[in-house]
C-alpha positions in Angstrom: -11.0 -13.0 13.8 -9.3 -14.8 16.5 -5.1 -14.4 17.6 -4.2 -18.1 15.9 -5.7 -16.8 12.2 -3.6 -14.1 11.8 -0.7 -16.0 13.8 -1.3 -19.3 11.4 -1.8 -17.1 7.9 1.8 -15.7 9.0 3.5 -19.5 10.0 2.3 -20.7 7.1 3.3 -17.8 4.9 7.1 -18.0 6.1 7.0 -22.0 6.1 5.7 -21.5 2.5 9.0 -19.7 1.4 11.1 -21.5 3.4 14.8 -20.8 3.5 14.6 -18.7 0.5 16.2 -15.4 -0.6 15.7 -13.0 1.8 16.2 -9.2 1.7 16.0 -5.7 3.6 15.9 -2.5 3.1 14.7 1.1 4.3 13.3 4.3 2.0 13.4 7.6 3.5 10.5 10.2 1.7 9.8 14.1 2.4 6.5 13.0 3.3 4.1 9.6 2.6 2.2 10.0 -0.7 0.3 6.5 -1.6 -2.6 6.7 -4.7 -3.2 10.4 -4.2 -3.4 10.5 -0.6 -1.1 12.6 1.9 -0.8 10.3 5.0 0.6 12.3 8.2 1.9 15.8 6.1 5.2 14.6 7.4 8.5 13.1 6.4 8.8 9.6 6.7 11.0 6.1 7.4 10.0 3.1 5.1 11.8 0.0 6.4 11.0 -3.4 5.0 11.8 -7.3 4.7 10.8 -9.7 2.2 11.2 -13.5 2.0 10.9 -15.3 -1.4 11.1 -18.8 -2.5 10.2 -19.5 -6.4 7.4 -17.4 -7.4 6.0 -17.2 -3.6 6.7 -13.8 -1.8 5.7 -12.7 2.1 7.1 -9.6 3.5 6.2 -6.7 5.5 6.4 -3.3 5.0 5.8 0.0 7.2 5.7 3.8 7.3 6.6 6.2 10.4 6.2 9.6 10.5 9.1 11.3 12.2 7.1 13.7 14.2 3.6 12.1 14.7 2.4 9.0 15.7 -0.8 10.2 13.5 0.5 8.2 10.4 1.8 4.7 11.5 1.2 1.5 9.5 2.5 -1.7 9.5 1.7 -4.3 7.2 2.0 -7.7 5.7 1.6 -9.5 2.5 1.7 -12.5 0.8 2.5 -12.4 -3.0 2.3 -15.2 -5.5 3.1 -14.8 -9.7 1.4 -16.7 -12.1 3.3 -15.9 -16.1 2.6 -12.3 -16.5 0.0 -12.1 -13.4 1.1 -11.2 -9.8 -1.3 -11.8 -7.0 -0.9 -9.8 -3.6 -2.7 -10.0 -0.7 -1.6 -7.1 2.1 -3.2 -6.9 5.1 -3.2 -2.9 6.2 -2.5 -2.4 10.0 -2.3 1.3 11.6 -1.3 1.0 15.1 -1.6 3.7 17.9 0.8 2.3 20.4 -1.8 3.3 23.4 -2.9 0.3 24.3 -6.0 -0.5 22.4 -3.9 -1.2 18.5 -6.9 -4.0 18.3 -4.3 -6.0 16.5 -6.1 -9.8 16.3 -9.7 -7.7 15.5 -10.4 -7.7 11.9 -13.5 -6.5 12.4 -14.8 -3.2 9.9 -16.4 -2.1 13.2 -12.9 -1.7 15.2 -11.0 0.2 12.3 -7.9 -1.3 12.8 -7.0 -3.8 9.3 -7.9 -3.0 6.1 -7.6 -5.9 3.9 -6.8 -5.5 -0.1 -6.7 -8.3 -3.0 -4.4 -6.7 -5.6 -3.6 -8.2 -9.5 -0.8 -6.6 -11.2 0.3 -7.4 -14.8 1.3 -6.0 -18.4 -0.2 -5.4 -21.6 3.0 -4.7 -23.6 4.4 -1.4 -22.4 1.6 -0.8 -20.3 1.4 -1.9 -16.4 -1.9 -2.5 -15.1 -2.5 -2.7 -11.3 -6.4 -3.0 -9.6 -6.8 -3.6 -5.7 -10.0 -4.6 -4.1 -10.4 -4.0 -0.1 -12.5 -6.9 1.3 -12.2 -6.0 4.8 -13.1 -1.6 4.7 -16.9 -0.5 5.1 -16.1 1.8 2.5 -15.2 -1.3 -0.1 -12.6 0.6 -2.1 -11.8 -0.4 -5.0 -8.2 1.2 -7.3 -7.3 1.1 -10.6 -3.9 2.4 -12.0 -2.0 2.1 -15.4 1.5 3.2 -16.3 3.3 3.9 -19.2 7.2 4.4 -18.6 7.3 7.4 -16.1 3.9 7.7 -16.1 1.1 6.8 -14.3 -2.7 7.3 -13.6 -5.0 5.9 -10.8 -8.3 6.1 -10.3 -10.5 5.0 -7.5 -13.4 5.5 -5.0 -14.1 5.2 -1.0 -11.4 5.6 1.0 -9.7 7.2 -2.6 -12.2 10.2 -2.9 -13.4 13.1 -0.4 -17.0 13.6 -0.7 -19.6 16.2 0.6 -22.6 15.3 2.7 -24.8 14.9 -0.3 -22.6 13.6 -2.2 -22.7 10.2 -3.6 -19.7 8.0 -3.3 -18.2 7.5 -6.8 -15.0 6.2 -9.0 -12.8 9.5 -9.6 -9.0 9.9 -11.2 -6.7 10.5 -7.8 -3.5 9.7 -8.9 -1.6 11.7 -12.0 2.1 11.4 -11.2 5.7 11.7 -13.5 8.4 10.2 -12.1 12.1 10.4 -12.7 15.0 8.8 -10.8 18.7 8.6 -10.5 20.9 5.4 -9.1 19.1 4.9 -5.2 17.2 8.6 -5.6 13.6 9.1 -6.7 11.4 12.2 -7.3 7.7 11.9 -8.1 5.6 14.7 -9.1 1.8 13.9 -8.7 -2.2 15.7 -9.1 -4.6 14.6 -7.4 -7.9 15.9 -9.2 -10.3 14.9 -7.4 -8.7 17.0 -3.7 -7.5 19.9 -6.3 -4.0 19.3 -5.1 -0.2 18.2 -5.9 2.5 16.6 -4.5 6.7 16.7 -5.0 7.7 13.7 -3.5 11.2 12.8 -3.1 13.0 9.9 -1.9 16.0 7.8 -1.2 16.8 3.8 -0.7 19.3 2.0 1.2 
């Protein structure tokens, strides 16, 4: 994919929302937990922005590790709600910063984006989230429901560690209980399928 796609995609994303309500913010976590997964087994700074106009949202959204440059991302998405349905796009970025970040190539080859279509909406009590990456060799493909503070996720390739012999397939990697108080947040999770758990904690400014 060539430097003016991903440069138009993002003009025409902020045109789109205009001079609507924008906002900020930063979460600080004891270490990046996302469906399941431990990314860099180190605490972490979550700043973001968002613009939104109407029922149009594009923001970005990123993750550093504060003591390894193993777990960077940086992101962008573009967001739009239809009645009870919310349509997200998010473009998944992990740069190096040596040199060769590959930033313009959305190629599966060069590793660099990893590109998800996301539907999010709610049967009653229950919220019902499933992500699709178009742009991964691996395909993935997530599927999560809560109920109040609790949710289940379920997913396969990139979601799932399996053997040499082992086929890929769709597994439950996600069990977590959350509670929070005013800005402060603690999750509790299992991941089945990696036989592990997680006490995440976090706080927002």
């Amino acid at each position: 994919m060539k430097k003016s796609l991903i440069l138009t995609l993002i003009t025409t994303a902020i045109t789109a929302v205009g001079y609507g309500q924008s906002s900020i913010g930063i979460d600080i976590y004891n270490r990046y937990l996302w469906r399941g997964t431990d990314f860099g087994n180190a605490a972490a700074l979550q700043p973001y922005l968002e613009f939104k106009k109407g029922d149009l949202s594009f923001g970005a959204w990123s993750s550093w590790a504060v003591n390894s440059g193993s777990a960077n991302e940086n992101d962008i998405y573009v967001s739009a709600e239809f009645k009870s349905f919310s349509l997200t796009v998010t473009d998944y970025f992990f740069p190096g910063y040596e040199g060769g970040d590959k930033l313009f190539d959305y190629s599966e080859k060069a590793g660099s984006h990893f590109v998800e279509a996301s539907l999010s909406t709610s049967l009653g009590p229950v919220g019902i989230t499933a992500g699709y990456f178009f742009v991964d060799p691996d395909k993935s493909t997530y599927i999560e429901a809560s109920y109040g503070p609790l949710s289940v996720g379920a997913g396969n390739g990139m979601y799932t560690i399996e053997g040499e012999d082992e086929k890929d397939s769709f597994q439950v990697v996600n069990v977590g209980l959350t509670a929070s108080r005013e800005q402060f947040t603690a999750t509790y999770v299992i991941n089945p399928q990696q036989e592990t758990s997680f006490l995440v904690f976090g706080v927002s400014f």
